[in-house]
N, C-alpha and C positions, 0 to 999 in steps of 0.2 A: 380507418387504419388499414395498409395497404401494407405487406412484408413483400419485397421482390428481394430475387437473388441475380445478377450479370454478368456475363462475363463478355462481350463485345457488344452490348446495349440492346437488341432486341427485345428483352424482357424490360429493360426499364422503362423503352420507349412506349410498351402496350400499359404500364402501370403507371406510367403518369399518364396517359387518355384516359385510363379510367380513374384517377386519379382529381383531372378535373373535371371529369361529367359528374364525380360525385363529391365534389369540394370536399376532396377526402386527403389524409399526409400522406406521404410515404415515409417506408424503415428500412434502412436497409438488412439483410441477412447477416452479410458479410459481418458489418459494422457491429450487429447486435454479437453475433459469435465470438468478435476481435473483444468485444469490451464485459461479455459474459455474461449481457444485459438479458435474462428470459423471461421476465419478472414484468407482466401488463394489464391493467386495470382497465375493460373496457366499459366501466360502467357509465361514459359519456360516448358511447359511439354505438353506431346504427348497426356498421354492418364490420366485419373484419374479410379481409380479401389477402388474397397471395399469387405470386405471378415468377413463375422461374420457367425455364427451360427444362426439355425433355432429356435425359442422359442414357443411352440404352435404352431406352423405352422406360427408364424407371427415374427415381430422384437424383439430385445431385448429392454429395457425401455431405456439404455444407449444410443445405437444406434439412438432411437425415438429422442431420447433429442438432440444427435448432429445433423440430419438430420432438426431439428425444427430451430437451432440457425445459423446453417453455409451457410458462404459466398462465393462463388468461384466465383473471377473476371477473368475475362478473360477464360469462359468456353467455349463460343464461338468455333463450328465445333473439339469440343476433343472427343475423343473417350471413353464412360462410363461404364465401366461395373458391375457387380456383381458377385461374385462368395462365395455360399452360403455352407455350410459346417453345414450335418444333420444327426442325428442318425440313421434315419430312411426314412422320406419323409419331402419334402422340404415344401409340399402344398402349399398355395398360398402368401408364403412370397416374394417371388421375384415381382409379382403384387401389393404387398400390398408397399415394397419398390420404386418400379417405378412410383406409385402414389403418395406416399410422396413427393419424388421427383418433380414430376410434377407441384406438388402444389406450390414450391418453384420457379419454374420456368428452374428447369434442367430437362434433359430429359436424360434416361437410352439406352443405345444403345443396350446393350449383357444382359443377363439373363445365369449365371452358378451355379451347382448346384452341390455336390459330398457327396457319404457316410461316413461317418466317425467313430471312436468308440461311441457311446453313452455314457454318463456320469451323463444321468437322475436319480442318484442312489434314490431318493424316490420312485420310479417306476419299477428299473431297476438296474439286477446286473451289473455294468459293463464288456466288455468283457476282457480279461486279456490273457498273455501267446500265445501260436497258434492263439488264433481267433483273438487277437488282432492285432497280426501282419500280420496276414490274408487280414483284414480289412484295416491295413493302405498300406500294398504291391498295395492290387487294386486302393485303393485312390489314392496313389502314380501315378500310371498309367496313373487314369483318368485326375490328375492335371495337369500331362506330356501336356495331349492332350488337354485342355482347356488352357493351356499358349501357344499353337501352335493355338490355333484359338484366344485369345488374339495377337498377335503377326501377321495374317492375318486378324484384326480389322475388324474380322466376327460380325453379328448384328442378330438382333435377339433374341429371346427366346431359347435357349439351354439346357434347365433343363429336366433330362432323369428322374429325381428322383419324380416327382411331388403326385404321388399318384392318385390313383381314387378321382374324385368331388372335386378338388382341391380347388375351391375358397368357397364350402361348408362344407368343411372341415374345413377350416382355421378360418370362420364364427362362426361356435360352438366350436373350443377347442380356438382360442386366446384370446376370455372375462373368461378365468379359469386362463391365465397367471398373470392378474394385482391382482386378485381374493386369489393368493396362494404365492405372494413376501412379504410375510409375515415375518418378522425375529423371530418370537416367538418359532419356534418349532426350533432354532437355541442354541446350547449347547457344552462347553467344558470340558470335566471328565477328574478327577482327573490327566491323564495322561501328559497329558499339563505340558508344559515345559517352558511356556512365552516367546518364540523366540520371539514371534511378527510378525513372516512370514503374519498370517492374516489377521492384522490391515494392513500391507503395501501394499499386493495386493487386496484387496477388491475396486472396483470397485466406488462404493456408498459411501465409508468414512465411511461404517454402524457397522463395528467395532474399539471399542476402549480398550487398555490394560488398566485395573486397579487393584491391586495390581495383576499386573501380569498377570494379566487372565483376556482372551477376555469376551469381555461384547457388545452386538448387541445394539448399542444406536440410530440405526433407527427402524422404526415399519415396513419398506419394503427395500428390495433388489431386485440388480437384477435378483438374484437364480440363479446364475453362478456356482454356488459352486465350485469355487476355491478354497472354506478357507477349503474346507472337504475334499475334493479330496488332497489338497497339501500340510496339514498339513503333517510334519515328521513323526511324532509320533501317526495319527490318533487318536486323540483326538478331534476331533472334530464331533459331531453328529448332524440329524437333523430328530427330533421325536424319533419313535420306529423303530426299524429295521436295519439303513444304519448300524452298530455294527457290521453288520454279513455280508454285501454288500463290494463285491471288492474296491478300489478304482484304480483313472486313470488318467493318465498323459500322454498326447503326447512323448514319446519319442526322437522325433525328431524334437522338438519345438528348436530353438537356442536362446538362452536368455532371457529362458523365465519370466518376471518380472509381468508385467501388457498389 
């Protein structure tokens, strides 16, 4: 049993490689939060595994939300792991996750961590063409080798990616995360085609079609940006600038919905 959360495929595409190294399902986050589903009996599985992206150096708000409400009976001696998917450094998300946890009364066994393309386009051009494949060839590699230590129900802290002052890092940038899920600097020009692709993978529910064109009728998101990154037709912006910013999409993501 495998929980991943996405928002332009990176994380999906690391959880389904481990996914079949360890002839294991995937669930989605999203899905399970949409439908209020927290409620999971793992008294016929091995191991339970999770696999999201880094946000600030801390959780996503989705993630938070399902780790707050879920129930895992029968978790008793299973094998727990993490496997974190970051543009840059992991910081001290994987402690901040293990803690949640803890609170809940599960306890995390493994700690993994691997680079990915970045897709912070407020920030950040994304990488595209060579670097991108660049990027996901080594990731590739590394995920090879982190389903080989899932798979020998290695323990421990495993994250190579952490960064310098990791837990003081993570300290000062994740209170800027809740600070900037803002949906206001969120906009779609004229180019917009009303597919609706938006409305159906948003994560939040925080968009709605009306005469045709998305309309952000929450005041926060998760800032996944999924709706900008996978609109067809890039019609979708956020502030000044993404206009002229690559957009990204895992390549290698297999169906990829939500």
């Amino acid at each position: 049993m495998i929980f991943y959360f996405t928002g332009t495929g990176n994380s999906k595409h690391a959880a389904q490689m481990i996914a079949e190294s360890e002839n294991d399902t995937l669930y989605s986050i999203t899905q399970a939060v949409r439908e209020r589903k927290f409620t999971y009996n793992l008294d016929d599985e091995k191991a339970i595994g999770f696999v999201f992206p880094v946000y600030f150096g801390g959780l996503p708000s989705i993630v938070r939300e399902f780790i707050e409400n879920v129930r895992f009976e029968n978790i008793k001696d299973k094998y727990v792991y993490l496997l974190l998917t970051c543009g840059g450094k992991t910081y001290d998300a994987g402690g901040m996750f293990a803690k949640r946890m803890a609170e809940r009364g599960y306890q995390v066994d493994a700690l993994y961590g691997v680079r990915m393309p970045d897709n912070y386009v407020p920030m950040f051009n994304p990488p595209t063409g060579e670097k991108a494949e660049a990027l996901l060839a080594q990731a590739v590699k590394e995920i090879r080798e982190i389903a080989l230590s899932i798979q020998a129900r290695k323990k421990g802290d495993m994250i190579a990616v952490k960064g310098m002052f990791p837990k003081a890092a993570t300290a000062l940038m994740y209170p800027f995360y809740d600070r900037t899920r803002k949906t206001k600097k969120f906009y779609a020009t004229d180019a917009c085609t009303g597919c609706g692709l938006c409305e159906k993978i948003c994560p939040c529910g925080a968009i709605e079609l009306k005469n045709g064109k998305p309309v952000w009728v929450k005041e926060i998101c998760a800032q996944c940006f999924g709706c900008l990154h996978r609109c067809p037709v890039r019609a979708i912006q956020f502030g000044k600038g993404t206009d002229k910013r690559e957009r990204y999409v895992n390549p290698y993501s297999e169906g990829l919905k939500i």
